[in-house]
Backbone atoms as SQL, in Angstrom:
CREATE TABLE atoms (id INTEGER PRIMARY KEY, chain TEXT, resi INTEGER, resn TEXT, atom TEXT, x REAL, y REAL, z REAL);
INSERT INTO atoms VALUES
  (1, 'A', 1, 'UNK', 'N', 0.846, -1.169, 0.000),
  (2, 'A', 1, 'UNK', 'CA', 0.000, 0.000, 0.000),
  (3, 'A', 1, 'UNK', 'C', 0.898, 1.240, 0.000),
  (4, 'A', 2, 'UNK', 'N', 0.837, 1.888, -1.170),
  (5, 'A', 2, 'UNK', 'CA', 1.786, 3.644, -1.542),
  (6, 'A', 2, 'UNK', 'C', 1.111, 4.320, -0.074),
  (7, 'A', 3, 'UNK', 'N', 2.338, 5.350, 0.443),
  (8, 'A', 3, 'UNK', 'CA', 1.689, 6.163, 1.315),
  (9, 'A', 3, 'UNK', 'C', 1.655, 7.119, 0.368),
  (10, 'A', 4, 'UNK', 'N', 1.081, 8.623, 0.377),
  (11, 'A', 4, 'UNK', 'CA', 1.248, 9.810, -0.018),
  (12, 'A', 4, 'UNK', 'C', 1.180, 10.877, 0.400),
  (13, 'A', 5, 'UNK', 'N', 2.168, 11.665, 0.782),
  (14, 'A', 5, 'UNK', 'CA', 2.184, 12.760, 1.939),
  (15, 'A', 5, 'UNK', 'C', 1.953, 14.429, 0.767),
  (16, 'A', 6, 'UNK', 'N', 0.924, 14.883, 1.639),
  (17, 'A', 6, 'UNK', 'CA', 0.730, 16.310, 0.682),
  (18, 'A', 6, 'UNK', 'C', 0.948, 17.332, 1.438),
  (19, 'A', 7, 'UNK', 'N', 1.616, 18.490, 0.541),
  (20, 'A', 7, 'UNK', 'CA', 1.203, 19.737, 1.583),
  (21, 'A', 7, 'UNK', 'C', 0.487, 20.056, 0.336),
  (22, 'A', 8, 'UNK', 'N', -0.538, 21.090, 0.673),
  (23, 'A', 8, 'UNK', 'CA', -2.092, 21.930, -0.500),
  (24, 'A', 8, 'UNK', 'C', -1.120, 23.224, -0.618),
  (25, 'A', 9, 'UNK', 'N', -1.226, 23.302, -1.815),
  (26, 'A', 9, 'UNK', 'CA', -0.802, 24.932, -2.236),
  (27, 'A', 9, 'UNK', 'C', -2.238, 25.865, -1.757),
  (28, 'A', 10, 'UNK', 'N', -1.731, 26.985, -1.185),
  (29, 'A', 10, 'UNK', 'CA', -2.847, 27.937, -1.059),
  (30, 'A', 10, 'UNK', 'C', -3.245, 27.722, 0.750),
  (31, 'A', 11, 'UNK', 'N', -2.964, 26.736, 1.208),
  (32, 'A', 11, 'UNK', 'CA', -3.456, 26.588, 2.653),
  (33, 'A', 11, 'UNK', 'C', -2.376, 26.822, 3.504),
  (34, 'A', 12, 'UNK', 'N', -2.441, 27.055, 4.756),
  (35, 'A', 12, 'UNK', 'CA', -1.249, 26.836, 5.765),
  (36, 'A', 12, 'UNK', 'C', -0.427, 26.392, 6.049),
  (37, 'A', 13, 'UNK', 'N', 0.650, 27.777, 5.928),
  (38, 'A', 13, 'UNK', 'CA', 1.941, 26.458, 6.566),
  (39, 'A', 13, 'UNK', 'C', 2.060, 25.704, 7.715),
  (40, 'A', 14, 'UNK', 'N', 1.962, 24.290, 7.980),
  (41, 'A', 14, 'UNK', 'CA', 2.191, 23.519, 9.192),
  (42, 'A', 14, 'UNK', 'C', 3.204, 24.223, 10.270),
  (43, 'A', 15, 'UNK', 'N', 2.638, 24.450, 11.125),
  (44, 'A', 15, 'UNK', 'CA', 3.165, 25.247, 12.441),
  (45, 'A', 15, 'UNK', 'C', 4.162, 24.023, 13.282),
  (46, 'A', 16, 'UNK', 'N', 4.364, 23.036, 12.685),
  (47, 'A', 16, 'UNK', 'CA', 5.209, 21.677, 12.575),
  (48, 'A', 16, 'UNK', 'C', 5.815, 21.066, 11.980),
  (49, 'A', 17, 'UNK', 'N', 6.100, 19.516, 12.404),
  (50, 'A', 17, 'UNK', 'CA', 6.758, 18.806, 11.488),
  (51, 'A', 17, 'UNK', 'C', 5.386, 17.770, 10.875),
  (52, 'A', 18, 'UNK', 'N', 4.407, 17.993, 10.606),
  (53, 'A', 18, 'UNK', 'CA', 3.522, 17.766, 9.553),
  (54, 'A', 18, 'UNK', 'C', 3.125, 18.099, 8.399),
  (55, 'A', 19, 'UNK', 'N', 2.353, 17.373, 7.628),
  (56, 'A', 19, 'UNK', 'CA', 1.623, 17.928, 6.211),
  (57, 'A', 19, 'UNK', 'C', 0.379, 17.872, 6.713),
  (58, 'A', 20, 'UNK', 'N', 0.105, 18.348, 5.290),
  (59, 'A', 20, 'UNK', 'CA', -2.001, 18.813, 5.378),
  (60, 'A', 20, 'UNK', 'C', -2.809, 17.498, 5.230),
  (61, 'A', 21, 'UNK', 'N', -2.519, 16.723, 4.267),
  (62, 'A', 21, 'UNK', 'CA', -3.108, 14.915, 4.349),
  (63, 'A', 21, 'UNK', 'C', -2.008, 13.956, 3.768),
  (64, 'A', 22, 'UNK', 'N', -2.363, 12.913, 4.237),
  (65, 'A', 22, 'UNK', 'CA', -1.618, 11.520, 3.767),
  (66, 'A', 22, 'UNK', 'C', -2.980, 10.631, 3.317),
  (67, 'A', 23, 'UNK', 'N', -2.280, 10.188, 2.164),
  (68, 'A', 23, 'UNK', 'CA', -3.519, 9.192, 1.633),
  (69, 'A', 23, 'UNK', 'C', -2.467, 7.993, 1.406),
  (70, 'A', 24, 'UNK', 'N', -3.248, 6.592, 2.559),
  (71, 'A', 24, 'UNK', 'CA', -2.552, 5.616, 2.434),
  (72, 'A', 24, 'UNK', 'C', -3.651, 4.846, 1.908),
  (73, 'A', 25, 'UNK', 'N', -3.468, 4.221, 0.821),
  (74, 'A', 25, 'UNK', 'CA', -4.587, 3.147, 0.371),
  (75, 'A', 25, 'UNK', 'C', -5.682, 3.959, 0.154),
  (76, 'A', 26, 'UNK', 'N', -6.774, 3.124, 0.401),
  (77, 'A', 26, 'UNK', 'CA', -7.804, 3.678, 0.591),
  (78, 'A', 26, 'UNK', 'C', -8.324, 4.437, 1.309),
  (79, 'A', 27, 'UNK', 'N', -7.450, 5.163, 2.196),
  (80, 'A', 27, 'UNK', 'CA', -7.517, 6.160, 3.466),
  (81, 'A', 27, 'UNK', 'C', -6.892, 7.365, 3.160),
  (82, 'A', 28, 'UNK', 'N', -7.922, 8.354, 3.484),
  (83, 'A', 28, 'UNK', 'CA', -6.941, 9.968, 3.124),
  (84, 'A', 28, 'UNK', 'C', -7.383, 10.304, 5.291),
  (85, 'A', 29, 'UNK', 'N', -6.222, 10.773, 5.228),
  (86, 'A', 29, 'UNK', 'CA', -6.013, 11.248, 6.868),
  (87, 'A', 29, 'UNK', 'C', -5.356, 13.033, 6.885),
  (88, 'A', 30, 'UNK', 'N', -6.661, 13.210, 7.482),
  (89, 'A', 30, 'UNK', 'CA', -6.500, 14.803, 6.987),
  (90, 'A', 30, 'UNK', 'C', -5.947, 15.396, 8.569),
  (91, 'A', 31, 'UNK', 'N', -5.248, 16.626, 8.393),
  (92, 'A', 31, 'UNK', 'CA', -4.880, 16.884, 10.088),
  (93, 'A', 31, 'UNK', 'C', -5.538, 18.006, 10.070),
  (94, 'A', 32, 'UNK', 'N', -5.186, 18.333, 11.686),
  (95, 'A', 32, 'UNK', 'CA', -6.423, 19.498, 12.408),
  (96, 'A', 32, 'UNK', 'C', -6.079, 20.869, 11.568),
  (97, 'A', 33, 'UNK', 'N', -7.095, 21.464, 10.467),
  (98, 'A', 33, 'UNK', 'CA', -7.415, 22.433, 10.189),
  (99, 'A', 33, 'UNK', 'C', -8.158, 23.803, 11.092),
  (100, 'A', 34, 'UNK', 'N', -7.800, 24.558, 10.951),
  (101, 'A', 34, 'UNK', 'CA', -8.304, 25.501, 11.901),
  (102, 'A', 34, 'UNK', 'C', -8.964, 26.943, 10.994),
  (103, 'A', 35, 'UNK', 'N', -9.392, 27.744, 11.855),
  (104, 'A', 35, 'UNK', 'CA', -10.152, 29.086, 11.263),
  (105, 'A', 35, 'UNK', 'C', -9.316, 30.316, 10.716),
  (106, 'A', 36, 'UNK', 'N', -8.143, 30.069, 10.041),
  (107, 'A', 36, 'UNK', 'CA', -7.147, 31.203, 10.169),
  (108, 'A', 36, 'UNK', 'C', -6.967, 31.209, 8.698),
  (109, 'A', 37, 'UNK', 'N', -7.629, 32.310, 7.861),
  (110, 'A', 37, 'UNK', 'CA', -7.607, 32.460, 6.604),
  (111, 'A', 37, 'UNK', 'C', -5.723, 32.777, 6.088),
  (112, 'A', 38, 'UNK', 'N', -5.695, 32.734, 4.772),
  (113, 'A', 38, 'UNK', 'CA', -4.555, 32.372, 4.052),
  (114, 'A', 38, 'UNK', 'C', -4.101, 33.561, 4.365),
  (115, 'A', 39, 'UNK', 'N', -4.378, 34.520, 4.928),
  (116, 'A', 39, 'UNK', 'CA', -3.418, 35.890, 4.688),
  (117, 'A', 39, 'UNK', 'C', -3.065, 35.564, 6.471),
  (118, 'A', 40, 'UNK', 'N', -3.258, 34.982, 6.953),
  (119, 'A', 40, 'UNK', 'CA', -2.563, 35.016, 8.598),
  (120, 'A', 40, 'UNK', 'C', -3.699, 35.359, 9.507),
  (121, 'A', 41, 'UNK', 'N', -5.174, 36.215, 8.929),
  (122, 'A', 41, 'UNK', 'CA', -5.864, 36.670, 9.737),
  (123, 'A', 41, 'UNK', 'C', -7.051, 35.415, 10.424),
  (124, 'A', 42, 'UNK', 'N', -7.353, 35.796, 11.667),
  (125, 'A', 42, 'UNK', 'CA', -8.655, 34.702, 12.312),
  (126, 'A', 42, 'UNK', 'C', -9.506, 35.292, 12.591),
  (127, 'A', 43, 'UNK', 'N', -10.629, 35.294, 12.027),
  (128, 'A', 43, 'UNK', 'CA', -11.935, 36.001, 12.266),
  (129, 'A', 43, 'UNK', 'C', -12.079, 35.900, 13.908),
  (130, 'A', 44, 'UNK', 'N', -13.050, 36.518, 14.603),
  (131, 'A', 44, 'UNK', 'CA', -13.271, 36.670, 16.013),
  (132, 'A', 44, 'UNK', 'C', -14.320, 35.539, 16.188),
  (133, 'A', 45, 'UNK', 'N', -15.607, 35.324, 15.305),
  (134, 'A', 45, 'UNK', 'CA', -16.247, 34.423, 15.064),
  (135, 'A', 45, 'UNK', 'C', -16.254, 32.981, 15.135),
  (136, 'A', 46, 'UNK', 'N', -16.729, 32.254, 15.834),
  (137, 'A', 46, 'UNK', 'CA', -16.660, 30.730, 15.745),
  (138, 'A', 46, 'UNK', 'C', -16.986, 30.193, 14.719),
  (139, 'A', 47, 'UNK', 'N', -17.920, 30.659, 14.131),
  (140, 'A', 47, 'UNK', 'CA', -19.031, 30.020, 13.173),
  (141, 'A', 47, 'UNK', 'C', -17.870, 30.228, 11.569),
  (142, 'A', 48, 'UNK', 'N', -17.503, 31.888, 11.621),
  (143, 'A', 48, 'UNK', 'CA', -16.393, 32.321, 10.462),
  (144, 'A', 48, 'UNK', 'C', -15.440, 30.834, 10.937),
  (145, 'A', 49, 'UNK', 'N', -15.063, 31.242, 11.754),
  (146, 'A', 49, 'UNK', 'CA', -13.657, 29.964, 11.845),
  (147, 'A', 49, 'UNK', 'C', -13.997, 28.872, 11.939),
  (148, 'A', 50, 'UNK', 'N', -15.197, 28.281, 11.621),
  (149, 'A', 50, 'UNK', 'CA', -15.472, 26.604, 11.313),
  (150, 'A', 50, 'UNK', 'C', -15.733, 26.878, 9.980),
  (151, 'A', 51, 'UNK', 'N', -16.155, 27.448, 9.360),
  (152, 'A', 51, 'UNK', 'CA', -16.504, 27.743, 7.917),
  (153, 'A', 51, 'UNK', 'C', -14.727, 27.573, 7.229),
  (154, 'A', 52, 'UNK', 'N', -14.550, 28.838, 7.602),
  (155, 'A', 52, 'UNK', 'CA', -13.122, 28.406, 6.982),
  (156, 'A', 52, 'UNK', 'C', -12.051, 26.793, 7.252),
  (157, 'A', 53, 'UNK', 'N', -12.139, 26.551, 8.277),
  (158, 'A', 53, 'UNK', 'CA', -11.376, 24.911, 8.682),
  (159, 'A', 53, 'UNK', 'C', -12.123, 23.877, 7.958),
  (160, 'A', 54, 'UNK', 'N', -13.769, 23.851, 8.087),
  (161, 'A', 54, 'UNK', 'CA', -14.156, 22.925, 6.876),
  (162, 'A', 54, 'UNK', 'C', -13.702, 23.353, 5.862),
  (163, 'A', 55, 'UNK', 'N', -13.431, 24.539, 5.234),
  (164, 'A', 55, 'UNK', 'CA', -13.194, 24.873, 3.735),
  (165, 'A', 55, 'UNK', 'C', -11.816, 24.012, 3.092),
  (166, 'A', 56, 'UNK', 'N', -11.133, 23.908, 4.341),
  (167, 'A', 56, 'UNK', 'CA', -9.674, 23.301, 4.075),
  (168, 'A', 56, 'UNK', 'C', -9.716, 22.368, 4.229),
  (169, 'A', 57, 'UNK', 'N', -10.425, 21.230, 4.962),
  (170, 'A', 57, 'UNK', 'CA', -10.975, 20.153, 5.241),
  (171, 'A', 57, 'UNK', 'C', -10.900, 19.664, 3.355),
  (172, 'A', 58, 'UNK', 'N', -12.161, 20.385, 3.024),
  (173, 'A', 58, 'UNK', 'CA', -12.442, 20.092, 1.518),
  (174, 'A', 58, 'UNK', 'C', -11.359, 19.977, 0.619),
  (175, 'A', 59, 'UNK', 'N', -10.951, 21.548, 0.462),
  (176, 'A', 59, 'UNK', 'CA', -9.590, 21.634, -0.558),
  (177, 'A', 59, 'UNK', 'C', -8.417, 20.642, -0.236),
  (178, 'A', 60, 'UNK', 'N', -8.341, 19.880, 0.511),
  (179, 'A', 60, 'UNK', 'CA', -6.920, 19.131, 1.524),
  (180, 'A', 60, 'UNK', 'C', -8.039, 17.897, 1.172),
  (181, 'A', 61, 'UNK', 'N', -8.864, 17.364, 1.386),
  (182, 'A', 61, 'UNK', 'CA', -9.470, 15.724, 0.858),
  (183, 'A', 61, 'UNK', 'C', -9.586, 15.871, -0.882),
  (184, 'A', 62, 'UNK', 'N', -9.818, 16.466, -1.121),
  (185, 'A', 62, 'UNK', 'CA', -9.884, 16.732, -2.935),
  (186, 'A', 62, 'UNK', 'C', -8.937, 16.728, -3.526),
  (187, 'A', 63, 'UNK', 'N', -7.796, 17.604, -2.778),
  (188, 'A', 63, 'UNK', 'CA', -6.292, 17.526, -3.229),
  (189, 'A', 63, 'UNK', 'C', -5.845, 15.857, -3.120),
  (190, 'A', 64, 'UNK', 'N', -6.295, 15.085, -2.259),
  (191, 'A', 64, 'UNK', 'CA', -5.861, 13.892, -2.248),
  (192, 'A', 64, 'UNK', 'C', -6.469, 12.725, -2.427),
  (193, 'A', 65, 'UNK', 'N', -8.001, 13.397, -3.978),
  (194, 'A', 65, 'UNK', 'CA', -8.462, 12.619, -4.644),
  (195, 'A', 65, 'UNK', 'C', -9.835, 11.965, -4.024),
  (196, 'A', 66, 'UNK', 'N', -10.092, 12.618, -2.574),
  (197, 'A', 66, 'UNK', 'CA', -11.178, 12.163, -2.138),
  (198, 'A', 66, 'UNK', 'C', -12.335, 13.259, -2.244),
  (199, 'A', 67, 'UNK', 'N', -13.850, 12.854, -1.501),
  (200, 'A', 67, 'UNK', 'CA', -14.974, 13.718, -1.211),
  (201, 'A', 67, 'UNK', 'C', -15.355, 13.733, 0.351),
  (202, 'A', 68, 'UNK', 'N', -16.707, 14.547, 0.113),
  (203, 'A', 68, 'UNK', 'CA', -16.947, 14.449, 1.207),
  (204, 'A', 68, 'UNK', 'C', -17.997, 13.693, 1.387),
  (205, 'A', 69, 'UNK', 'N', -18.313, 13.041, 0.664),
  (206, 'A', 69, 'UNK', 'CA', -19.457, 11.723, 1.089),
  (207, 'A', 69, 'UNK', 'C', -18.403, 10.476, 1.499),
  (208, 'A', 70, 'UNK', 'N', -17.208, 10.921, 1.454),
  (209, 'A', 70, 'UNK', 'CA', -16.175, 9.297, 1.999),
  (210, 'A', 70, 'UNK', 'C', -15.271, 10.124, 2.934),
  (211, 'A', 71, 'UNK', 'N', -16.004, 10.905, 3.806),
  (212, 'A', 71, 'UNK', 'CA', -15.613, 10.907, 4.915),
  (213, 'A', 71, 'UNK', 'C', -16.321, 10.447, 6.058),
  (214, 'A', 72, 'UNK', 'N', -15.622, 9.051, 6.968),
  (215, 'A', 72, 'UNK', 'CA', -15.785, 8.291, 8.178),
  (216, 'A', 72, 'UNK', 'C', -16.010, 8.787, 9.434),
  (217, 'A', 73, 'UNK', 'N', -14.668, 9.628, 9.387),
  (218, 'A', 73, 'UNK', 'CA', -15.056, 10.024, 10.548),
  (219, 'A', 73, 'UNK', 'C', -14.246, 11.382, 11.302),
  (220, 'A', 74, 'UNK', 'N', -15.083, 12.479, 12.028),
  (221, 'A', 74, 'UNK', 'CA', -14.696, 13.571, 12.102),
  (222, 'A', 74, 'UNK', 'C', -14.498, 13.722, 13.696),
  (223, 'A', 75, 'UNK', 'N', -13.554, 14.433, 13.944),
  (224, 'A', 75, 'UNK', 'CA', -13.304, 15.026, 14.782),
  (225, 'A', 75, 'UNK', 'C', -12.719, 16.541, 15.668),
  (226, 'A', 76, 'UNK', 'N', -13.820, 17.701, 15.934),
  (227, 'A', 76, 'UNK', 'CA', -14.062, 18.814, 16.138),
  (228, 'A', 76, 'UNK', 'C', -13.627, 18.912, 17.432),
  (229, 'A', 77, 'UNK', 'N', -12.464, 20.151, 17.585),
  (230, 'A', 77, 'UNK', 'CA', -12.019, 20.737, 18.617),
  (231, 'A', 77, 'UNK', 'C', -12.665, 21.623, 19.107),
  (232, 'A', 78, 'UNK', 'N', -13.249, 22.387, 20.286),
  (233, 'A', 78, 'UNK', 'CA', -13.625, 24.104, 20.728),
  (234, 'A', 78, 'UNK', 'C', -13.483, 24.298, 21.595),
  (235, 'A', 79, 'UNK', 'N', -12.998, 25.626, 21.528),
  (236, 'A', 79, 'UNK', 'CA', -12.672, 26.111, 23.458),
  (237, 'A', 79, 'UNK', 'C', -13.846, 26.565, 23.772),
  (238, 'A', 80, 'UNK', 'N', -15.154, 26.282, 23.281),
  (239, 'A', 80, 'UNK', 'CA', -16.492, 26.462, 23.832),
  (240, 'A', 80, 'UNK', 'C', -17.602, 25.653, 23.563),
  (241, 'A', 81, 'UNK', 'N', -17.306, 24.971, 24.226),
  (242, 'A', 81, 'UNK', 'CA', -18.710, 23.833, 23.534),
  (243, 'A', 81, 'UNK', 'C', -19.793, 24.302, 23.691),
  (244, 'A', 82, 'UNK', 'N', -20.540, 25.666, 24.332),
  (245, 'A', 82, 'UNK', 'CA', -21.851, 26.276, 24.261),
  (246, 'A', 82, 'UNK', 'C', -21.838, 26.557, 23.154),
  (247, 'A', 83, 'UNK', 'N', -21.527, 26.422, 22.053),
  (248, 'A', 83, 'UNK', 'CA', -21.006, 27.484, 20.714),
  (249, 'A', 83, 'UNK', 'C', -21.451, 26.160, 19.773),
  (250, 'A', 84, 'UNK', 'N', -21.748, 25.064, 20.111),
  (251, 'A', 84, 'UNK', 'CA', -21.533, 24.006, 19.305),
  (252, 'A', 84, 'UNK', 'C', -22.912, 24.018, 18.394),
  (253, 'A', 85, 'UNK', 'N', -24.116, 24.371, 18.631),
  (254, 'A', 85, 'UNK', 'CA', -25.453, 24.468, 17.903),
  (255, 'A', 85, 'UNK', 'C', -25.117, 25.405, 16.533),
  (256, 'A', 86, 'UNK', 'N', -24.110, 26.037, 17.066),
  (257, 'A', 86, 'UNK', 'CA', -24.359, 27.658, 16.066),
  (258, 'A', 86, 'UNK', 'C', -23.005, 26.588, 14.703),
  (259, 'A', 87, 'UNK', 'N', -22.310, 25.650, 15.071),
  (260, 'A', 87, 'UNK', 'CA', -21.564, 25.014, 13.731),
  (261, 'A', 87, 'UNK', 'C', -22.453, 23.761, 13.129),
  (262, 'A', 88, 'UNK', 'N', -23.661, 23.095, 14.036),
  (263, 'A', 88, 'UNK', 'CA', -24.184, 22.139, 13.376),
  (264, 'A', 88, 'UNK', 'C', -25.029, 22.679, 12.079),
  (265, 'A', 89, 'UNK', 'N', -25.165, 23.550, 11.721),
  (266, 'A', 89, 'UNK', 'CA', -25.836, 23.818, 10.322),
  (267, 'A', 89, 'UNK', 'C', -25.041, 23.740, 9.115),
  (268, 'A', 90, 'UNK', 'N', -23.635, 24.260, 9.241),
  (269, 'A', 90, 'UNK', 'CA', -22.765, 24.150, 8.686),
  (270, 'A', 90, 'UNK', 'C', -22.182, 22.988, 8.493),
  (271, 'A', 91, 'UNK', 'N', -22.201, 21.976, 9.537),
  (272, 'A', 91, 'UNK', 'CA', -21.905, 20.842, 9.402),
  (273, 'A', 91, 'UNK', 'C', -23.166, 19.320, 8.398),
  (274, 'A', 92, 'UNK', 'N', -24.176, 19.864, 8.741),
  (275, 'A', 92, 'UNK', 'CA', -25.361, 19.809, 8.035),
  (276, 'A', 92, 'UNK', 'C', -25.590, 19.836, 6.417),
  (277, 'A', 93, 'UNK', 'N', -25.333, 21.062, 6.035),
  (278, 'A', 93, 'UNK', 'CA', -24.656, 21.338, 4.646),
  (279, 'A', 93, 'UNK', 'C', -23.765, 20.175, 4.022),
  (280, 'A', 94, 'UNK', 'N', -22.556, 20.858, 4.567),
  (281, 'A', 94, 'UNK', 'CA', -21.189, 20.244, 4.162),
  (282, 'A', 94, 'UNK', 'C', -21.685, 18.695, 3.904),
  (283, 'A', 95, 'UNK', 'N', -22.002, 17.996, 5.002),
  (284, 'A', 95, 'UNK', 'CA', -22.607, 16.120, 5.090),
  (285, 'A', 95, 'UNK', 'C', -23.684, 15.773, 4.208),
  (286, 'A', 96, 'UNK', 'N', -24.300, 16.442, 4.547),
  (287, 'A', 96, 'UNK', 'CA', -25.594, 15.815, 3.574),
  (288, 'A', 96, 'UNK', 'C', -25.848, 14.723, 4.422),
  (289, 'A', 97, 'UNK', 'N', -26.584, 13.822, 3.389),
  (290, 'A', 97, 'UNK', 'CA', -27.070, 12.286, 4.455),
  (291, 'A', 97, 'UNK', 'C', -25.909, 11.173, 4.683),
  (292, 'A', 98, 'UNK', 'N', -25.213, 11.980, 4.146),
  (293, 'A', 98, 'UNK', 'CA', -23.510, 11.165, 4.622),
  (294, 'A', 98, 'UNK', 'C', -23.149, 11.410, 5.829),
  (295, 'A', 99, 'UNK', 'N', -23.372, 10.959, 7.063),
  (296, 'A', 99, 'UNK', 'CA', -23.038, 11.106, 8.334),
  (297, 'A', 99, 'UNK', 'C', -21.942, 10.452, 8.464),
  (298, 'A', 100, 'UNK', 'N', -20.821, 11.255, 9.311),
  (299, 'A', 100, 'UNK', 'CA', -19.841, 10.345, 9.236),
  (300, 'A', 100, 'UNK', 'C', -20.229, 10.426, 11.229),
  (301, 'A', 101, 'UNK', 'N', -18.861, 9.752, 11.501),
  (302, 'A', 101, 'UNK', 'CA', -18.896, 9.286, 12.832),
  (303, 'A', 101, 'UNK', 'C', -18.120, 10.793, 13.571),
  (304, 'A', 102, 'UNK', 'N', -18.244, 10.730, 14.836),
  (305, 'A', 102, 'UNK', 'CA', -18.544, 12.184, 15.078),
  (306, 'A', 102, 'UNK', 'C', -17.633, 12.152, 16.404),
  (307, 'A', 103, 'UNK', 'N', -16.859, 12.708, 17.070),
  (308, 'A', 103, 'UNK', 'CA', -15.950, 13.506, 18.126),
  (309, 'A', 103, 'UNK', 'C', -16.236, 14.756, 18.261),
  (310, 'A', 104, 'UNK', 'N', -16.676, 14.974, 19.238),
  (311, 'A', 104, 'UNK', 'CA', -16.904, 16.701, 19.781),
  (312, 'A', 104, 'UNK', 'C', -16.344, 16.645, 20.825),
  (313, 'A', 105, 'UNK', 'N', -15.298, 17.547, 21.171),
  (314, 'A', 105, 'UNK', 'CA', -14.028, 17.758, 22.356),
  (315, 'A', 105, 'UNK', 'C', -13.852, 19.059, 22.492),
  (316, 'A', 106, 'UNK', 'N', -14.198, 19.586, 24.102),
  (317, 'A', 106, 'UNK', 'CA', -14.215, 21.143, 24.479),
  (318, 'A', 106, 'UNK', 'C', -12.655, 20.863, 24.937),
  (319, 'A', 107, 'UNK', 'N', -11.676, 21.598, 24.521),
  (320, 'A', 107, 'UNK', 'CA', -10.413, 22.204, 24.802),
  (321, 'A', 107, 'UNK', 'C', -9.875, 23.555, 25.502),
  (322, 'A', 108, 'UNK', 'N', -9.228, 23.800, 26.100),
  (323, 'A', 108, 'UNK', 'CA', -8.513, 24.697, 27.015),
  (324, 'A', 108, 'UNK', 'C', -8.046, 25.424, 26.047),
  (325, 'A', 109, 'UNK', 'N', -7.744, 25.156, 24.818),
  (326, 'A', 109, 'UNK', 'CA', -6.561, 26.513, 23.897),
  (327, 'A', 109, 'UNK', 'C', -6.244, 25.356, 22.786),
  (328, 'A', 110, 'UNK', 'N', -5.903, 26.417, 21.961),
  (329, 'A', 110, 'UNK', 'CA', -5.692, 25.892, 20.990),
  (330, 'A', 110, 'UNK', 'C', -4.359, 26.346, 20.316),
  (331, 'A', 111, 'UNK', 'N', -3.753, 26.221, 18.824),
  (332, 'A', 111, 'UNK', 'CA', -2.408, 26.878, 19.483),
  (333, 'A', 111, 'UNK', 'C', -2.578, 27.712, 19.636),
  (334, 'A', 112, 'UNK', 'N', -3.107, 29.078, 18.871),
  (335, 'A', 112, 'UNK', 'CA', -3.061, 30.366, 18.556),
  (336, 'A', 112, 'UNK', 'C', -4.552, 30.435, 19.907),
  (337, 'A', 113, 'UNK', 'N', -3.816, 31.392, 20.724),
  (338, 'A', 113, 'UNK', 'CA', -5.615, 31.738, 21.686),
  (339, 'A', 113, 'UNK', 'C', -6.355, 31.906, 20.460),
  (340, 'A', 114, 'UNK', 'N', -6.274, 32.867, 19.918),
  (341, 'A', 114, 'UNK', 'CA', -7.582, 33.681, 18.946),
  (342, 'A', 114, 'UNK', 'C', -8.425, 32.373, 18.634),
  (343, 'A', 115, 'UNK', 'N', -7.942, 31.153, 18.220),
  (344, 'A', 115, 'UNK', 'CA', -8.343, 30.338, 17.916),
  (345, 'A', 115, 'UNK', 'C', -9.502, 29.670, 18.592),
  (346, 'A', 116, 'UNK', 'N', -10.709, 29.340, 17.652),
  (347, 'A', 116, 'UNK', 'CA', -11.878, 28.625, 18.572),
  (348, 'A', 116, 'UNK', 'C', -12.398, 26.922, 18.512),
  (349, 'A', 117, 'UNK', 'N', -11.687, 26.958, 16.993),
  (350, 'A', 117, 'UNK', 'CA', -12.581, 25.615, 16.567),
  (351, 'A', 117, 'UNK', 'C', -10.715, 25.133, 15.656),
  (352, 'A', 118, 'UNK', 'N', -11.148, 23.418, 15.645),
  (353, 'A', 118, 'UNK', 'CA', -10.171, 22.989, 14.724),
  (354, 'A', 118, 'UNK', 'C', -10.853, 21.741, 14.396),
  (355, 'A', 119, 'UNK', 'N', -10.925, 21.064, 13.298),
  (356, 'A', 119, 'UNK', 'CA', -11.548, 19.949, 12.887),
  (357, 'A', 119, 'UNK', 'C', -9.915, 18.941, 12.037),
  (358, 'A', 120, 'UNK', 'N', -10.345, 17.658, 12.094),
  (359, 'A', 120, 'UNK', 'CA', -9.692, 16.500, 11.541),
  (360, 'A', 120, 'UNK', 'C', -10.510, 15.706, 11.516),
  (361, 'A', 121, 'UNK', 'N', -10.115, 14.962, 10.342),
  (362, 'A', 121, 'UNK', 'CA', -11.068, 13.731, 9.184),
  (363, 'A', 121, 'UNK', 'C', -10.424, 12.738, 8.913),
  (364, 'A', 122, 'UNK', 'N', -10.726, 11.761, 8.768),
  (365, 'A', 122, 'UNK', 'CA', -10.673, 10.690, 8.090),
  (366, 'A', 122, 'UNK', 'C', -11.701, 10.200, 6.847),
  (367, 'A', 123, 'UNK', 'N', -11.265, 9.615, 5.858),
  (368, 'A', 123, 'UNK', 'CA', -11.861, 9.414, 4.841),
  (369, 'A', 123, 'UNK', 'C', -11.726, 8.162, 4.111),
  (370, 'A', 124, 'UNK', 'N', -12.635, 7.344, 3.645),
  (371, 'A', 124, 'UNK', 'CA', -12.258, 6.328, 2.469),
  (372, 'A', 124, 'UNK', 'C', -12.846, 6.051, 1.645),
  (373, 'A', 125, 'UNK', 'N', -12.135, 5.922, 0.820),
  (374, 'A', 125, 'UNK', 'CA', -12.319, 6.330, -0.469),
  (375, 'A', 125, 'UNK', 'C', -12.758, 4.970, -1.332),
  (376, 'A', 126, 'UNK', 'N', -12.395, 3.534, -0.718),
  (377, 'A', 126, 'UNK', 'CA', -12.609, 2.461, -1.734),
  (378, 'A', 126, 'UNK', 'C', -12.303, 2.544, -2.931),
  (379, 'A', 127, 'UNK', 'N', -11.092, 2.910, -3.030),
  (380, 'A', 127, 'UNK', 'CA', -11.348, 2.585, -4.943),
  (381, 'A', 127, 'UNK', 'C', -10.250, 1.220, -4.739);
């Protein structure tokens, strides 16, 4: 089974020693995307900064040949879980009747304070 390690042109530079996804086999393994648009800035907004982290979610599984109906399973960071109603619509959208399997985890910080929300996926793809 080929591994394949990507970094996405246009998205963030890894604040590490990571990339944006690895697609091994039939598995694309996406890492924690966050709300911090391409010019460096983070909206104040939760809802702005899940919008944008799914957005990269997308562009980062597509880049590595997958969708979002073959994503398994998700897992959402927030330093406010009262905040969590105001991203399920958005999350709603994005899924469709493709439910994947679901992690919701209230966190202390994230790297950047400004930061509210961060999401990571898993995906498969079956081909």
């Amino acid at each position: 089974m080929p591994i394949e390690r990507f970094m996405v042109p246009g998205e963030l530079e890894p604040v590490s020693h990571y990339c944006h996804v690895v697609r091994a086999g039939d598995f694309i393994y996406l890492s924690g995307m966050v709300g911090m648009k391409a010019d460096g800035t983070i909206p104040a907004d939760t809802v702005a900064q899940f919008e944008i982290a799914l957005k990269s979610i997308d562009t980062c599984l597509r880049h590595a040949g997958g969708r979002s109906d073959q994503v398994v399973k998700v897992q959402v960071f927030m330093t406010d879980i009262a905040e969590r109603a105001s991203i399920n619509p958005i999350r709603q959208r994005y899924f469709g009747e493709h439910k994947p399997v679901s992690t919701l985890v209230e966190v202390k910080a994230l790297v950047d304070p400004r930061m509210k929300v961060e999401i990571e996926a898993v995906a498969y793809t079956g081909r």
